[in-house]
FIBATOR-726203 format. One record per residue (C-alpha): residue number from 1; residue in three letters; x, y, z. Coordinates in nm, 4 decimals, decimal comma. Example, Ala and Ser with C-alpha at 12.3 -4.5 7.8 and 13.67 -1.06 7.14 Angstrom:
FIBATOR-726203
<vodo n="1" res="Ala" xx="1,2300" yy="-0,4500" zz="0,7800"/>
<vodo n="2" res="Ser" xx="1,3670" yy="-0,1060" zz="0,7140"/>
This chain:
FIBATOR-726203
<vodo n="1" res="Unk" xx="0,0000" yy="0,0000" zz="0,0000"/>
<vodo n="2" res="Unk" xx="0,3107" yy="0,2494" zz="0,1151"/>
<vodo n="3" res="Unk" xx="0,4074" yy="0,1500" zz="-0,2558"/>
<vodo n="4" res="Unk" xx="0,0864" yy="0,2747" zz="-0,3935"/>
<vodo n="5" res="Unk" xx="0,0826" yy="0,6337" zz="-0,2495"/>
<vodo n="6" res="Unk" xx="0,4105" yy="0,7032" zz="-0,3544"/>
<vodo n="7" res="Unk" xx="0,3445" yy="0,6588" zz="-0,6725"/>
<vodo n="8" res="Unk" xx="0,0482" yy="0,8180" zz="-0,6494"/>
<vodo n="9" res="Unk" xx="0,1660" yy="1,1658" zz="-0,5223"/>
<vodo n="10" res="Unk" xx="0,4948" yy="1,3686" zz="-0,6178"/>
<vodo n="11" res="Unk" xx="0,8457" yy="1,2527" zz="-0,4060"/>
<vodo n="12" res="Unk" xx="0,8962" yy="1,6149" zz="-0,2745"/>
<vodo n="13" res="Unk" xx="0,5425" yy="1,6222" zz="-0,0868"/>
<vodo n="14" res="Unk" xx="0,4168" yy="1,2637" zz="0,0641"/>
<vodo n="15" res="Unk" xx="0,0839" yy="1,2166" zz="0,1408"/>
<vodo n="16" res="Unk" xx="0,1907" yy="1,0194" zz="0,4336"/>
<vodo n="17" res="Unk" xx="0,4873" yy="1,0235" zz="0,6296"/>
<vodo n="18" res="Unk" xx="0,6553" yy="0,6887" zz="0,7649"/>
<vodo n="19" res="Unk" xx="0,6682" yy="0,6888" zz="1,1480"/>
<vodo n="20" res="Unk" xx="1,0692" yy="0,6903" zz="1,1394"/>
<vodo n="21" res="Unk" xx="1,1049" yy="1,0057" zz="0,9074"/>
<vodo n="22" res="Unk" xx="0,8395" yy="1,1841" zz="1,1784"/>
<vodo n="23" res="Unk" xx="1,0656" yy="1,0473" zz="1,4436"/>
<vodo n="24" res="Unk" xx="1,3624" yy="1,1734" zz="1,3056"/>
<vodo n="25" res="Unk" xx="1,2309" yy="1,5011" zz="1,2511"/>
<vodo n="26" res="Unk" xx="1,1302" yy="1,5191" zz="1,6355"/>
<vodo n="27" res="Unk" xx="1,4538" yy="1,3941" zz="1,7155"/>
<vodo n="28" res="Unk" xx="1,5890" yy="1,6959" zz="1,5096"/>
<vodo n="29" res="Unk" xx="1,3327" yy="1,9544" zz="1,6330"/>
<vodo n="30" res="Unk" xx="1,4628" yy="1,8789" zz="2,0180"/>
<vodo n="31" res="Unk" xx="1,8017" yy="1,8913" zz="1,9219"/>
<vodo n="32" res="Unk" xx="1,7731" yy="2,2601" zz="1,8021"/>
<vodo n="33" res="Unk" xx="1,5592" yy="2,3483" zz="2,1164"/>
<vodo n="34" res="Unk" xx="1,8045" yy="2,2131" zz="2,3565"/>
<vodo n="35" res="Unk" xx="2,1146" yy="2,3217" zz="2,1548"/>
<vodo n="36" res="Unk" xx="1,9573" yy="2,7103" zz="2,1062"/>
<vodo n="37" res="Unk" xx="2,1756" yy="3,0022" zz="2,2342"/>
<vodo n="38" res="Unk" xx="1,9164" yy="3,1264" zz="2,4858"/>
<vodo n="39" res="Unk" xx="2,1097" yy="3,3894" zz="2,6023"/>
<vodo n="40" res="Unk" xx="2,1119" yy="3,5669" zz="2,2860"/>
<vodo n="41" res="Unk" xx="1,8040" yy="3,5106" zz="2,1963"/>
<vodo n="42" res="Unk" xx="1,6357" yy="3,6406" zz="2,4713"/>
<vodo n="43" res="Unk" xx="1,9054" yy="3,9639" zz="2,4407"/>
<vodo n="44" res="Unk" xx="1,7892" yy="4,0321" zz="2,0964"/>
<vodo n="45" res="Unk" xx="1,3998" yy="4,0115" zz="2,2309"/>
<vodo n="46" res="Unk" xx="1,4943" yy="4,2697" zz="2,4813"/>
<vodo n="47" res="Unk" xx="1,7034" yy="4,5130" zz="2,2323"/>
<vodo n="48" res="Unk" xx="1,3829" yy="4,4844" zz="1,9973"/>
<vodo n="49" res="Unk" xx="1,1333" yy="4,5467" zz="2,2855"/>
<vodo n="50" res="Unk" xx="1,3446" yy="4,8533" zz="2,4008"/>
<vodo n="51" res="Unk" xx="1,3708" yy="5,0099" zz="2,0400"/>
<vodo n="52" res="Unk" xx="0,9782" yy="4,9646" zz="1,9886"/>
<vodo n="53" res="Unk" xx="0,9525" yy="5,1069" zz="2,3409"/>
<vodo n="54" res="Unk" xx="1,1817" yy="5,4286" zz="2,2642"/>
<vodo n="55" res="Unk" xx="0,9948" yy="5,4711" zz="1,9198"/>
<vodo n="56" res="Unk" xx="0,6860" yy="5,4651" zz="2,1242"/>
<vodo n="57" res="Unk" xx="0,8373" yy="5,7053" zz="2,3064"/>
<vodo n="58" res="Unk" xx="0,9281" yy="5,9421" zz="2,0865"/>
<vodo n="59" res="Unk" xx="0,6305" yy="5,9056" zz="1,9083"/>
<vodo n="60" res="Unk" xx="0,4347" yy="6,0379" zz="2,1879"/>
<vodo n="61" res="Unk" xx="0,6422" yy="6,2447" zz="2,2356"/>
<vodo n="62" res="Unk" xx="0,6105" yy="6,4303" zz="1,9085"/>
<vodo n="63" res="Unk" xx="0,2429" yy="6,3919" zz="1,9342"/>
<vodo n="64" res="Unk" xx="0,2341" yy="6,6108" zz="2,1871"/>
<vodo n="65" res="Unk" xx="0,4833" yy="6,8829" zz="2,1379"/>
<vodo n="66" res="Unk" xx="0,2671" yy="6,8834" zz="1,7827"/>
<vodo n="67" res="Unk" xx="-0,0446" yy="6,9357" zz="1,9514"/>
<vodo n="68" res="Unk" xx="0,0792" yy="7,1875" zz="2,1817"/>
<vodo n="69" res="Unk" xx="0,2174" yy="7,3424" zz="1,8295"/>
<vodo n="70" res="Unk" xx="-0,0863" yy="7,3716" zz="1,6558"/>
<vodo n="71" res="Unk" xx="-0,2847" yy="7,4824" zz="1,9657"/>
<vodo n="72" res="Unk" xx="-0,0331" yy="7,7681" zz="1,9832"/>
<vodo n="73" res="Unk" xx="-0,0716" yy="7,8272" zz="1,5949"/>
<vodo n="74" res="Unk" xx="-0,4088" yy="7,8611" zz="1,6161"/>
<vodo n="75" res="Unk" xx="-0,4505" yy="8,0729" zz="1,8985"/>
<vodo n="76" res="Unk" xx="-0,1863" yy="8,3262" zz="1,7377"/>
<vodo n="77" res="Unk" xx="-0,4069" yy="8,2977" zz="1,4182"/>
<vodo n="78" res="Unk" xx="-0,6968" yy="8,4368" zz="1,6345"/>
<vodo n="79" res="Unk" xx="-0,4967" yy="8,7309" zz="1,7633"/>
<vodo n="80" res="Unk" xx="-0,4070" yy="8,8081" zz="1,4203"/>
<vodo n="81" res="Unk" xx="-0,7597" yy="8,8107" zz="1,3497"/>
<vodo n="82" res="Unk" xx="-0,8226" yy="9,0375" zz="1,6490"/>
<vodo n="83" res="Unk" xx="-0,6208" yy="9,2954" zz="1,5645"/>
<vodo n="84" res="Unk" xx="-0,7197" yy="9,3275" zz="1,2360"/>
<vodo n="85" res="Unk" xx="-1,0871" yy="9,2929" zz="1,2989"/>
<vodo n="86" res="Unk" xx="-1,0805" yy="9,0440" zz="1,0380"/>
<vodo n="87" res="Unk" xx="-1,5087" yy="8,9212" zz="1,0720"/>
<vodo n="88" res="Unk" xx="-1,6047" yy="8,6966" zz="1,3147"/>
<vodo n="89" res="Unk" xx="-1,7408" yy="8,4282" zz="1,0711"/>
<vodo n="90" res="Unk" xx="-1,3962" yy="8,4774" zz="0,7983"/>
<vodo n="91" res="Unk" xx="-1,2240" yy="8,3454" zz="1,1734"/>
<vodo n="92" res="Unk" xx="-1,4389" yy="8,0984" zz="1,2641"/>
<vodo n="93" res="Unk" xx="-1,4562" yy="7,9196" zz="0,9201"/>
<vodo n="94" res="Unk" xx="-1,0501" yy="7,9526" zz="0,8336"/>
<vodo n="95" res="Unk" xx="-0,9319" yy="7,8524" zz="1,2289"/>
<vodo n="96" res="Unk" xx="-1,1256" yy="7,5036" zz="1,1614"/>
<vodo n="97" res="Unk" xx="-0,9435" yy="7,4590" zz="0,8666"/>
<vodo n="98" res="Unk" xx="-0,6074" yy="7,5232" zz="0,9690"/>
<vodo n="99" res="Unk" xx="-0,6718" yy="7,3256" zz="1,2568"/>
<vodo n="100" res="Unk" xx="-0,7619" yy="7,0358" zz="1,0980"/>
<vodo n="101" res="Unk" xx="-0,4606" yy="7,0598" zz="0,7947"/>
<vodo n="102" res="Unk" xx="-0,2110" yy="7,1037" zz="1,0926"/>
<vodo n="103" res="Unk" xx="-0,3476" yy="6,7715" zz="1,2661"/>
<vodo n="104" res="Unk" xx="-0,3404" yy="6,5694" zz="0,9818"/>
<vodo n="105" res="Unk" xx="0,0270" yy="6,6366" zz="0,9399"/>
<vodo n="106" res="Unk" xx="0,0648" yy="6,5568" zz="1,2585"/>
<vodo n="107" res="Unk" xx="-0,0905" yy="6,2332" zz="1,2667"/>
<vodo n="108" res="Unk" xx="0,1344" yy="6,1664" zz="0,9249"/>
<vodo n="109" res="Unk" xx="0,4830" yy="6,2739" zz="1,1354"/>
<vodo n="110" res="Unk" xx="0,4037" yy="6,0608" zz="1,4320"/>
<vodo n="111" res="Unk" xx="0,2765" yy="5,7724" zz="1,1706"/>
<vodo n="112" res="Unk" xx="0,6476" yy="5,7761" zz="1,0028"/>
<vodo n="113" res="Unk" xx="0,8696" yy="5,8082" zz="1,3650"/>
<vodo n="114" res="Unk" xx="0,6613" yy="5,4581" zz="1,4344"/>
<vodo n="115" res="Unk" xx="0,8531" yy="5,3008" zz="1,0997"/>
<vodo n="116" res="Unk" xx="0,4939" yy="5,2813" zz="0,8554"/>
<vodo n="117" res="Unk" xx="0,5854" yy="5,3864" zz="0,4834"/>
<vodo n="118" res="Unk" xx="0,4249" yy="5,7199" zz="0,4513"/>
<vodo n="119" res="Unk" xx="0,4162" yy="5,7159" zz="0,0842"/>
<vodo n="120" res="Unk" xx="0,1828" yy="5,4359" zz="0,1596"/>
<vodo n="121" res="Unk" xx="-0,0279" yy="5,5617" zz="0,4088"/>
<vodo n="122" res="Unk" xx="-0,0620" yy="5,8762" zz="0,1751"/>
<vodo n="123" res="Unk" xx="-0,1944" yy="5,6563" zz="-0,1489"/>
<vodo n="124" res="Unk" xx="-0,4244" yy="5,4923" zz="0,0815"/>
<vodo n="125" res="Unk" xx="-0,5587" yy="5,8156" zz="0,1986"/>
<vodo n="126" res="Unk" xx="-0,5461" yy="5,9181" zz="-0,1328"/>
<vodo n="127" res="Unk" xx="-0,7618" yy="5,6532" zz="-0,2948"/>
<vodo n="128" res="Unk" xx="-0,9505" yy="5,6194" zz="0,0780"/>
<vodo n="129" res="Unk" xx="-1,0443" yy="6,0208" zz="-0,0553"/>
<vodo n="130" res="Unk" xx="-1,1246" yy="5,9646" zz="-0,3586"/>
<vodo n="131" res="Unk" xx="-1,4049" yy="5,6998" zz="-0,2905"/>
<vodo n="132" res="Unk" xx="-1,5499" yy="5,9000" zz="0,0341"/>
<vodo n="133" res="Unk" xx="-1,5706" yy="6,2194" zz="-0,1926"/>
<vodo n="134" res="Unk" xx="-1,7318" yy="6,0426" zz="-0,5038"/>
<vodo n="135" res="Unk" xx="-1,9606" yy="5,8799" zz="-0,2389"/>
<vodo n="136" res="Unk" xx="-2,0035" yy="6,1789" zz="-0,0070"/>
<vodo n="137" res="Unk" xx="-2,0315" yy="6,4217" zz="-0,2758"/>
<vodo n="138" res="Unk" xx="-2,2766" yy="6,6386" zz="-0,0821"/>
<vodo n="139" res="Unk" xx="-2,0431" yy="6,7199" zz="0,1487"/>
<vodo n="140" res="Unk" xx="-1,8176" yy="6,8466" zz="-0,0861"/>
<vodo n="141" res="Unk" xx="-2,0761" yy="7,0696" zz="-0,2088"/>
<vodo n="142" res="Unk" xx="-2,1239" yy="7,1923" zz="0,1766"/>
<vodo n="143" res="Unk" xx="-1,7432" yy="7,3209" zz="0,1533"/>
<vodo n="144" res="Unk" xx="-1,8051" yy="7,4712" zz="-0,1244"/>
<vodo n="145" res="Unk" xx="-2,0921" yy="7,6586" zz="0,0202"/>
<vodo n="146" res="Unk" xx="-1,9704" yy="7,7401" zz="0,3114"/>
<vodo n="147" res="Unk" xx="-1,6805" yy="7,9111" zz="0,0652"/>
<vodo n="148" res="Unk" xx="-1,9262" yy="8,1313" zz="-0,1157"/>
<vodo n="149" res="Unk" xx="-2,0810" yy="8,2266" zz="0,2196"/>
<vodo n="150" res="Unk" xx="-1,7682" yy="8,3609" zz="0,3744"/>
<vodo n="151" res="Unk" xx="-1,7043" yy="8,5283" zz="0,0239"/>
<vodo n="152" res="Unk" xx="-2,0399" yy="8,7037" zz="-0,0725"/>
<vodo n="153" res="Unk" xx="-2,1438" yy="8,7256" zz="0,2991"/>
<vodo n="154" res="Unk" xx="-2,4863" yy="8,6853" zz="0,2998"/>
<vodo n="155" res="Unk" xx="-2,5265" yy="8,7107" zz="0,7011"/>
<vodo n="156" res="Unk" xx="-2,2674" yy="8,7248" zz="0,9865"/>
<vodo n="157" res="Unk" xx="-2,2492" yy="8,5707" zz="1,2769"/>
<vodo n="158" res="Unk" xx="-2,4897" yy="8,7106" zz="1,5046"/>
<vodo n="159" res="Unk" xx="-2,7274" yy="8,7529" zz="1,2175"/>
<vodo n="160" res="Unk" xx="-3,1016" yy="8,7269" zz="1,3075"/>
<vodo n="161" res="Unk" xx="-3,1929" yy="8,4742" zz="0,9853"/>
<vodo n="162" res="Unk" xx="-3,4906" yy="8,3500" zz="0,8302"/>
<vodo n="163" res="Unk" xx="-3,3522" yy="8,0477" zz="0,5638"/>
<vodo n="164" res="Unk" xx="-3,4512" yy="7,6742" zz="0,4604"/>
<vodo n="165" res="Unk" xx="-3,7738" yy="7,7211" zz="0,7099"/>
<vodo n="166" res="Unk" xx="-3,5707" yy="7,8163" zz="0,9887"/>
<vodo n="167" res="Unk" xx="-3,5120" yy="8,1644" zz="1,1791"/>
<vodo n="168" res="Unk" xx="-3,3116" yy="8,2366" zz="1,4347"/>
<vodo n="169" res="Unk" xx="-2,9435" yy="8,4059" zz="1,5273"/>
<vodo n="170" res="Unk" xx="-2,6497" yy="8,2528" zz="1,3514"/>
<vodo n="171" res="Unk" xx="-2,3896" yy="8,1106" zz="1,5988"/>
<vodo n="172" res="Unk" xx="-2,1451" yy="7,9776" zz="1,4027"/>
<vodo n="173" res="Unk" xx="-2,0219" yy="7,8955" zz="1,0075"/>
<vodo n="174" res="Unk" xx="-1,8516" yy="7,5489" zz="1,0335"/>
<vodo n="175" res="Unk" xx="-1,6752" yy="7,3926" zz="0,7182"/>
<vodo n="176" res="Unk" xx="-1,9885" yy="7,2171" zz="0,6406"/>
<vodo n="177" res="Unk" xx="-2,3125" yy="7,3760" zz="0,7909"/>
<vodo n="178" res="Unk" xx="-2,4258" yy="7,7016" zz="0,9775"/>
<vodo n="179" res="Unk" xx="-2,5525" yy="7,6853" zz="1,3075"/>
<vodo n="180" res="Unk" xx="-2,8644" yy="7,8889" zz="1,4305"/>
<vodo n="181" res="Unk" xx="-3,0217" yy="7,8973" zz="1,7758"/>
<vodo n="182" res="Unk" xx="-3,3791" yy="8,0227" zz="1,7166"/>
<vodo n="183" res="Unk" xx="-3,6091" yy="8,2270" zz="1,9368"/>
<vodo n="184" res="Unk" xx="-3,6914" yy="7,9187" zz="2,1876"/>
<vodo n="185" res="Unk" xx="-3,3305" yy="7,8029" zz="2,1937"/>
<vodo n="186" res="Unk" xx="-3,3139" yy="7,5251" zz="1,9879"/>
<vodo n="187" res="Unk" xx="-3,0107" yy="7,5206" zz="1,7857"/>
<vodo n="188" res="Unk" xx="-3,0054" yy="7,3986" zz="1,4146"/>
<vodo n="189" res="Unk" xx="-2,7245" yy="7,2761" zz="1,1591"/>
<vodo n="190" res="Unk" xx="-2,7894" yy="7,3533" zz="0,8498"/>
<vodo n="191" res="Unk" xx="-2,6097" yy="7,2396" zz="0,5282"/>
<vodo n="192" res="Unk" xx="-2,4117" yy="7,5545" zz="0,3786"/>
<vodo n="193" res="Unk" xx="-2,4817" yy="7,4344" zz="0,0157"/>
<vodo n="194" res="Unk" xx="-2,8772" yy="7,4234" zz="0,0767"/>
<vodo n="195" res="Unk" xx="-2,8670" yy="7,7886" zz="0,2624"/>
<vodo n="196" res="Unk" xx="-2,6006" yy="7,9262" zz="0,0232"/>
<vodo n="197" res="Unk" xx="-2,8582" yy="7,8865" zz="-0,2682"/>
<vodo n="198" res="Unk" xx="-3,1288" yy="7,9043" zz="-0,0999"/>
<vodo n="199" res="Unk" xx="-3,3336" yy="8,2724" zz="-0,0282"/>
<vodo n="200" res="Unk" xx="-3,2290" yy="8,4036" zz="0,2796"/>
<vodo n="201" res="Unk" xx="-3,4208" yy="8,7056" zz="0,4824"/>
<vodo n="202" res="Unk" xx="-3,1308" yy="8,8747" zz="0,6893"/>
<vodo n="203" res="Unk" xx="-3,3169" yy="9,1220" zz="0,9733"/>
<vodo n="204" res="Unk" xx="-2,9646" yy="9,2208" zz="1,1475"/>
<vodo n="205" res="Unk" xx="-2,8294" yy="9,3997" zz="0,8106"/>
<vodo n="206" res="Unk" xx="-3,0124" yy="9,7495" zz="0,8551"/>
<vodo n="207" res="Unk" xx="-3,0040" yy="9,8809" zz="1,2241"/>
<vodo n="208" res="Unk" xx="-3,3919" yy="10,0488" zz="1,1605"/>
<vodo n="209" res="Unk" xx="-3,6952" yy="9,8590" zz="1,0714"/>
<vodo n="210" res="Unk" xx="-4,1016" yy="9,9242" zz="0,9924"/>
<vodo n="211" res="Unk" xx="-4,3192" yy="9,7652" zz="1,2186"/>
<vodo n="212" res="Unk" xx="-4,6344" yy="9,6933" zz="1,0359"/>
<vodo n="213" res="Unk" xx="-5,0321" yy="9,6588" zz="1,2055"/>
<vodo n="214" res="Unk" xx="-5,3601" yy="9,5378" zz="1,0635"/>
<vodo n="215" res="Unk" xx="-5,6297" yy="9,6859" zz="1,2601"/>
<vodo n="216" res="Unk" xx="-5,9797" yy="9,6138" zz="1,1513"/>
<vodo n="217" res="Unk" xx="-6,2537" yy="9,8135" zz="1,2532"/>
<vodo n="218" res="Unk" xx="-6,6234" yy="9,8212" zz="1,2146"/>
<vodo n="219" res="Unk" xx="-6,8468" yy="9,9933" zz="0,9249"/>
<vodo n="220" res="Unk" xx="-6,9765" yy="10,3327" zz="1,0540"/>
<vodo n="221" res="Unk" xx="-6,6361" yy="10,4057" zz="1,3311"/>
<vodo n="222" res="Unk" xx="-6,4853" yy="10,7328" zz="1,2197"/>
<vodo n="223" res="Unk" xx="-6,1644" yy="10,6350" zz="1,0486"/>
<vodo n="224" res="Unk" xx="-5,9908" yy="10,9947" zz="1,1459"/>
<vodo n="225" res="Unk" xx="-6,0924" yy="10,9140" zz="1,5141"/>
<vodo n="226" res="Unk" xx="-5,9193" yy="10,5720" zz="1,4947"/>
<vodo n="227" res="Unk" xx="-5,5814" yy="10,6828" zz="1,3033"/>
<vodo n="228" res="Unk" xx="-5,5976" yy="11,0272" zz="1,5478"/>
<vodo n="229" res="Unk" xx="-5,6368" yy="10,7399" zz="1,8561"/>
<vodo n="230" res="Unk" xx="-5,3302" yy="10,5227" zz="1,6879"/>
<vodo n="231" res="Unk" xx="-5,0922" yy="10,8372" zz="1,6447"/>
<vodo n="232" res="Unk" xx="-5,1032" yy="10,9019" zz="1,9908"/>
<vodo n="233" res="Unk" xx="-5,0777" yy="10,5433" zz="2,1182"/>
<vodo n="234" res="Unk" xx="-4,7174" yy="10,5296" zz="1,9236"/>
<vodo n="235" res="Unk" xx="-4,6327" yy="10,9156" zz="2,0021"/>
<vodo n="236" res="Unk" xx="-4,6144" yy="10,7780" zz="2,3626"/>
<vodo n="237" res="Unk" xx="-4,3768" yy="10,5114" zz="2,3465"/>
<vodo n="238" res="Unk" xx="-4,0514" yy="10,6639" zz="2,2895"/>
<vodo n="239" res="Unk" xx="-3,9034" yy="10,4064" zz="2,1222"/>
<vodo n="240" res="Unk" xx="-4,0948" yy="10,4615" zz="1,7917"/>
<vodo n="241" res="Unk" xx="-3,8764" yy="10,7320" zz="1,5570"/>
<vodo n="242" res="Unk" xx="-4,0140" yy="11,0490" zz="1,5014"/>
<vodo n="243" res="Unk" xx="-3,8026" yy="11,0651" zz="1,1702"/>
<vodo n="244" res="Unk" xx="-3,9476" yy="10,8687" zz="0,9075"/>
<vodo n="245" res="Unk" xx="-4,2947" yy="10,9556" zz="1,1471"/>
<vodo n="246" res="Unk" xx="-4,5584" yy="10,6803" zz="1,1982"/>
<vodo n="247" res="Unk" xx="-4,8851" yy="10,7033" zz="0,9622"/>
<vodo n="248" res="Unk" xx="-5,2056" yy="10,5343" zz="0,9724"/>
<vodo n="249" res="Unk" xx="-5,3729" yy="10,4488" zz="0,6430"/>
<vodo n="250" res="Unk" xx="-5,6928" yy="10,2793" zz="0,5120"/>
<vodo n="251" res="Unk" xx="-5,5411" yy="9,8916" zz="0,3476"/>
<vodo n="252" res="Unk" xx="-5,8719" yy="9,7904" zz="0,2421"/>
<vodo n="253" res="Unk" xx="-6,2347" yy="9,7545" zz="0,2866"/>
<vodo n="254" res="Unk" xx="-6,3286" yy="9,4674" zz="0,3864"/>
<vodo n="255" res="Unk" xx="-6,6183" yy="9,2158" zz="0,3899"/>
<vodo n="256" res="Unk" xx="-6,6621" yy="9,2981" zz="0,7579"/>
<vodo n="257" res="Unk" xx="-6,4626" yy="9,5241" zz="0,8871"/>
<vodo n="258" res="Unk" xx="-6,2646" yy="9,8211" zz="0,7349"/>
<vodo n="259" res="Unk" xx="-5,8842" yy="9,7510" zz="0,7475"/>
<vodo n="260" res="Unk" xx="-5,6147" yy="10,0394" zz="0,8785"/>
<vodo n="261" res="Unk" xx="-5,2520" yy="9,9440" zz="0,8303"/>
<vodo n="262" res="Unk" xx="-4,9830" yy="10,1296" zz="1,0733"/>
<vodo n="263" res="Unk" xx="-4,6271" yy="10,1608" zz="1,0273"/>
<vodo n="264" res="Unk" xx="-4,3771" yy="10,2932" zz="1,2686"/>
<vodo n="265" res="Unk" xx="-3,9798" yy="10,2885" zz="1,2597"/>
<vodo n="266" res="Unk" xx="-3,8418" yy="10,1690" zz="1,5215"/>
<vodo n="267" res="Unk" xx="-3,4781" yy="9,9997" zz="1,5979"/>
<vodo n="268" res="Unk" xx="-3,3982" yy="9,6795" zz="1,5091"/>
<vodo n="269" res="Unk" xx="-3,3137" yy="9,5494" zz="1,8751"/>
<vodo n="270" res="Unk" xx="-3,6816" yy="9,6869" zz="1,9800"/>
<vodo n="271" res="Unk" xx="-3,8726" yy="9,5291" zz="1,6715"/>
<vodo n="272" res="Unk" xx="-4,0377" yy="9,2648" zz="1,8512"/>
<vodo n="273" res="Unk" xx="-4,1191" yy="9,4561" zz="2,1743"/>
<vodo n="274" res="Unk" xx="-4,2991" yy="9,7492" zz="2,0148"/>
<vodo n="275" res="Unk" xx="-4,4958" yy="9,5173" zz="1,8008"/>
<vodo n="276" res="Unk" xx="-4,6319" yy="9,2881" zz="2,0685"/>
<vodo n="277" res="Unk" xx="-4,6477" yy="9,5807" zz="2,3410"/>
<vodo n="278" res="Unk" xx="-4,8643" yy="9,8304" zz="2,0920"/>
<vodo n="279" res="Unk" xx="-5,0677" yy="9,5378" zz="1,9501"/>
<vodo n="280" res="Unk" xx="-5,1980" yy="9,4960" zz="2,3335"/>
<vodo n="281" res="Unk" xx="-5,2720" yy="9,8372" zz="2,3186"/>
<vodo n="282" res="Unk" xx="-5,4572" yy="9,8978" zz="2,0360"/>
<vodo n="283" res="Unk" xx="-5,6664" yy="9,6678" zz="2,1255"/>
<vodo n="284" res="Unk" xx="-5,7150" yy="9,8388" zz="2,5026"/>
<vodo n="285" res="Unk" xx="-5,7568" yy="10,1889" zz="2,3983"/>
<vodo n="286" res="Unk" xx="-5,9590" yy="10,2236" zz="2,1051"/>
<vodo n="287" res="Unk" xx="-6,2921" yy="10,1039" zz="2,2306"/>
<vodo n="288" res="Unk" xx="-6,2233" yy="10,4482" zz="2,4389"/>
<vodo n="289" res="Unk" xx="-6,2500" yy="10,6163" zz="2,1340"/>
<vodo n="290" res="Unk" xx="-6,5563" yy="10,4674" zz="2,0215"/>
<vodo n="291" res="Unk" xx="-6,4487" yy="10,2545" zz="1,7950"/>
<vodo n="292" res="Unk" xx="-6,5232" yy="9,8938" zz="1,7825"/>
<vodo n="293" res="Unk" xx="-6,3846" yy="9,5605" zz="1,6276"/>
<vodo n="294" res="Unk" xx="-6,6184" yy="9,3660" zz="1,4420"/>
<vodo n="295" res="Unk" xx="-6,6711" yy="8,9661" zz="1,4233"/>
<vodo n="296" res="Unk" xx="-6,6777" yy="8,7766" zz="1,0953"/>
<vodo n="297" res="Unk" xx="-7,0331" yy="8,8222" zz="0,9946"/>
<vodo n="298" res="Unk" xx="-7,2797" yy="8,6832" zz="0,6935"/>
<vodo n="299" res="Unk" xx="-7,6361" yy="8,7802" zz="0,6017"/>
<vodo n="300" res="Unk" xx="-7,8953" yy="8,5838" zz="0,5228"/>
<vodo n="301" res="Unk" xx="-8,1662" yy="8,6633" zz="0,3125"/>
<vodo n="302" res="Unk" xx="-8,4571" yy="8,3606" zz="0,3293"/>
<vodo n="303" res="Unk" xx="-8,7255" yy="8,3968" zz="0,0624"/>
<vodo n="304" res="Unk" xx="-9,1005" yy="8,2457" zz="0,0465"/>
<vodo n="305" res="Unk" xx="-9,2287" yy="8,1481" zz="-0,2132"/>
């Protein structure tokens, strides 16, 4: 049978070994073990472990020198900034990027002092880039928003912003999205290449704004009484401008009641207040004028026949 099988398979790689060639290979194998130079071997374990240790080491070391570096680049960037008044959102958006360059070539110095082929690593990142950006294209097309932003400057931060459905005071332009904390504070991200194209309503860029009213009052009120009632309600709060002066008009007649629009200037930081504050009001002091404020109303006209 032995016979068989070794014609059956090539010399070099027997199916089956006889038990005195497996014996003399132990034989062999414990003959090495017992004749190894120990010493040395265990000497050349420890020089390895203590030249991996020192690279450690010193790659830790330059890790955090590096990080220490770019903190201290960064922070001289923003007094740079300062002193030139450079705008808030220009700093914000160009701080983040330097940051992050600077930390990548960190990451690539410390990668090299551990012995790993940067060439390598950089193909890999390369190609690794490559992929993520053809799959991740949108975010590509955030950069590049948030690039046209800083350039045409739509809003600041600061900003009181109305974009995308969302209003509120912009807090901060990041690489990829804008962040806005509206009136209830609730903060939103929002994509810089959907706002950047998108129509935004910017209430911070003028420091005066109109306050506009609807006031609807009944058929029959004098309309002089009512705008003569109105004048003074807004002459009294001294945070309405006398220069362009408030004016009461007639908007339109309608089906039940006979609409008077009101505009005022006022500040922008008091917008809100005098709206909601003079609202109350007119709706307090003109029925001590005489005039009223009429309900939705329909006639109908029932016929016998």
């Amino acid at each position: 049978m032995w016979t068989f099988f070794a014609q059956a398979l090539p010399v070099d790689e027997p199916l089956l070994v006889p038990d005195s060639v497996q014996k003399a290979n132990l034989v062999q194998t414990i003959d090495k073990v017992m004749n190894m130079d120990y010493r040395a071997f265990f000497t050349d374990m420890l020089n390895d472990g203590v030249w991996i240790l020192l690279k450690l080491l010193l790659a830790l070391a330059i890790y955090l020198v590096g990080r220490w570096i770019v903190k201290r680049i960064v922070h001289l960037l923003d007094m740079a900034f300062e002193r030139r008044r450079v705008d808030v959102s220009l700093r914000m958006f160009v701080r983040n990027a330097v940051k992050v360059v600077f930390s990548l070539v960190l990451v690539l110095i410390v990668v090299q002092t551990l012995g790993v082929n940067v060439t390598s690593v950089i193909a890999l990142f390369s190609a690794a880039t490559l992929a993520i950006g053809m799959a991740l294209s949108g975010t590509a097309q955030n950069f590049a928003g948030g690039v046209m932003i800083l350039l045409m400057k739509p809003y600041r931060v600061g900003d009181f912003i109305s974009a995308q459905g969302q209003s509120g005071t912009v807090r901060e332009i990041k690489l990829f999205s804008t962040v806005i904390t509206t009136g209830d504070n609730q903060t939103i991200y929002i994509p810089n290449n959907s706002i950047a194209t998108a129509i935004i309503d910017n209430y911070s860029t003028a420091d005066l704004r109109r306050v506009d009213w609807t006031v609807g009052i009944s058929y029959g009120d004098s309309v002089e009484t009512a705008r003569k009632a109105l004048l003074e309600i807004l002459a009294a709060d001294s945070r309405v401008l006398r220069e362009p002066a408030p004016v009461v008009w007639v908007a339109a007649l309608a089906d039940s009641s006979v609409n008077l629009t009101i505009r005022a200037w006022v500040r922008n930081a008091d917008y809100w207040d005098v709206f909601f504050q003079n609202n109350e009001l007119f709706y307090n002091r003109l029925p001590e004028h005489g005039i009223s404020f009429p309900f939705p109303q329909m006639d109908v006209h029932m016929k016998k026949e």
